[in-house]
C-alpha positions in Angstrom: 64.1 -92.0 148.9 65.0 -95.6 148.4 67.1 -96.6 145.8 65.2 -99.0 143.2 68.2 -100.3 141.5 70.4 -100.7 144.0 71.4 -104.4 143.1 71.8 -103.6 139.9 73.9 -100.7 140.9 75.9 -102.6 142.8 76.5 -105.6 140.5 77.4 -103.1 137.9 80.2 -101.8 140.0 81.8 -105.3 141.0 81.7 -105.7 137.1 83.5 -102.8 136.4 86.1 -103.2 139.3 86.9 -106.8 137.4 87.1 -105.6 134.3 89.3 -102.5 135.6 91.2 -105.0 136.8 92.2 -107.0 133.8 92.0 -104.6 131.5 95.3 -103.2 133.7 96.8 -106.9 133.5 96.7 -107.6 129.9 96.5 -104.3 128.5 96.8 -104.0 124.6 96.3 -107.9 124.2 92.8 -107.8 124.7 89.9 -105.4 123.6 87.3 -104.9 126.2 83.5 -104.5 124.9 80.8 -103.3 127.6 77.4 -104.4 126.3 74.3 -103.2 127.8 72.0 -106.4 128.1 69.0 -103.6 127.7 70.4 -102.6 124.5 69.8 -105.6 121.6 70.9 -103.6 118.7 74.4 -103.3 120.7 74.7 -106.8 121.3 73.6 -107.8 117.4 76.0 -105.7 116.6 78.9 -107.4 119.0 77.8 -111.1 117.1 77.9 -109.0 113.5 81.5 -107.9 114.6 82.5 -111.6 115.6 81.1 -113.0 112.4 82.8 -110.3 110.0 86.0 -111.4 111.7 85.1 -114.6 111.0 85.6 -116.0 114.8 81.7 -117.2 114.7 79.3 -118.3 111.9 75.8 -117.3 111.8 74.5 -120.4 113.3 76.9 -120.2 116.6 75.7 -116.5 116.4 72.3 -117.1 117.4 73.1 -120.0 119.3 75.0 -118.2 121.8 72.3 -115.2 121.1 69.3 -117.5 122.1 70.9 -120.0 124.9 74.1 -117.8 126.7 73.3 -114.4 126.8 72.3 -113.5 129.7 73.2 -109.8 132.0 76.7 -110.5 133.3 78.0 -113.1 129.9 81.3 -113.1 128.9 82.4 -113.7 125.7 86.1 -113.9 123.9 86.3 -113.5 120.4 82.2 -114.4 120.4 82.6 -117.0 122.0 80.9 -117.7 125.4 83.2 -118.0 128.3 81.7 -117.4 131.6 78.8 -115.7 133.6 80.3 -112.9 135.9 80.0 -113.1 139.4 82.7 -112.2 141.6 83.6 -115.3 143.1 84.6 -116.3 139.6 86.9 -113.2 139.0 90.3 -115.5 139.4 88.4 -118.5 137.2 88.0 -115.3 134.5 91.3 -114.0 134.7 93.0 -117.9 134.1 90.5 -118.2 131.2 91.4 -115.2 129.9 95.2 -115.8 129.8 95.2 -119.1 128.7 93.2 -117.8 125.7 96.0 -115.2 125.1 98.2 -118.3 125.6 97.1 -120.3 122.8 97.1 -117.6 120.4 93.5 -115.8 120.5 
């Protein structure tokens, strides 16, 4: 029987490999949140999250809601940083620590 999301499948593993990966470089400093891009009430709540912390207003919210997300988005603190495919893995990982760098 073929496999009908085998891509998906796939993609989903890279994903997970890369976030494996820096989740065992930086550890406690960051806070990992898988979102299923199927699953809108998961991602509202994400945004809700960002906003209560006051890293985004409303407005940026559904800015980054309506333009950014997309399956693979990455954001920090809410923020969009990057789409993930694996050639940017080492592109992610620099991001990442020079956010943790300047204090986020």
């Amino acid at each position: 029987m073929k496999e009908t999301f085998k891509e998906n499948r796939l993609q989903r593993e890279r994903v997970g490999n890369m976030y494996r990966k820096i989740n065992d470089i930086y550890k406690e400093q960051i806070n990992i949140e898988l979102v299923d891009p199927r699953n809108h009430l998961s991602i509202l709540g994400y945004f809700f999250r960002q906003m209560a912390k006051r890293n985004l207003t409303l407005w940026e919210s559904v800015h980054y809601l309506t333009v950014y997300m997309k399956n693979g988005s990455i954001f920090i603190n809410g923020k969009y940083v990057t789409n993930t495919l694996v050639e940017l893995e080492e592109e992610l990982l620099h991001v990442i620590t020079q956010h943790i760098q300047e204090g986020g």
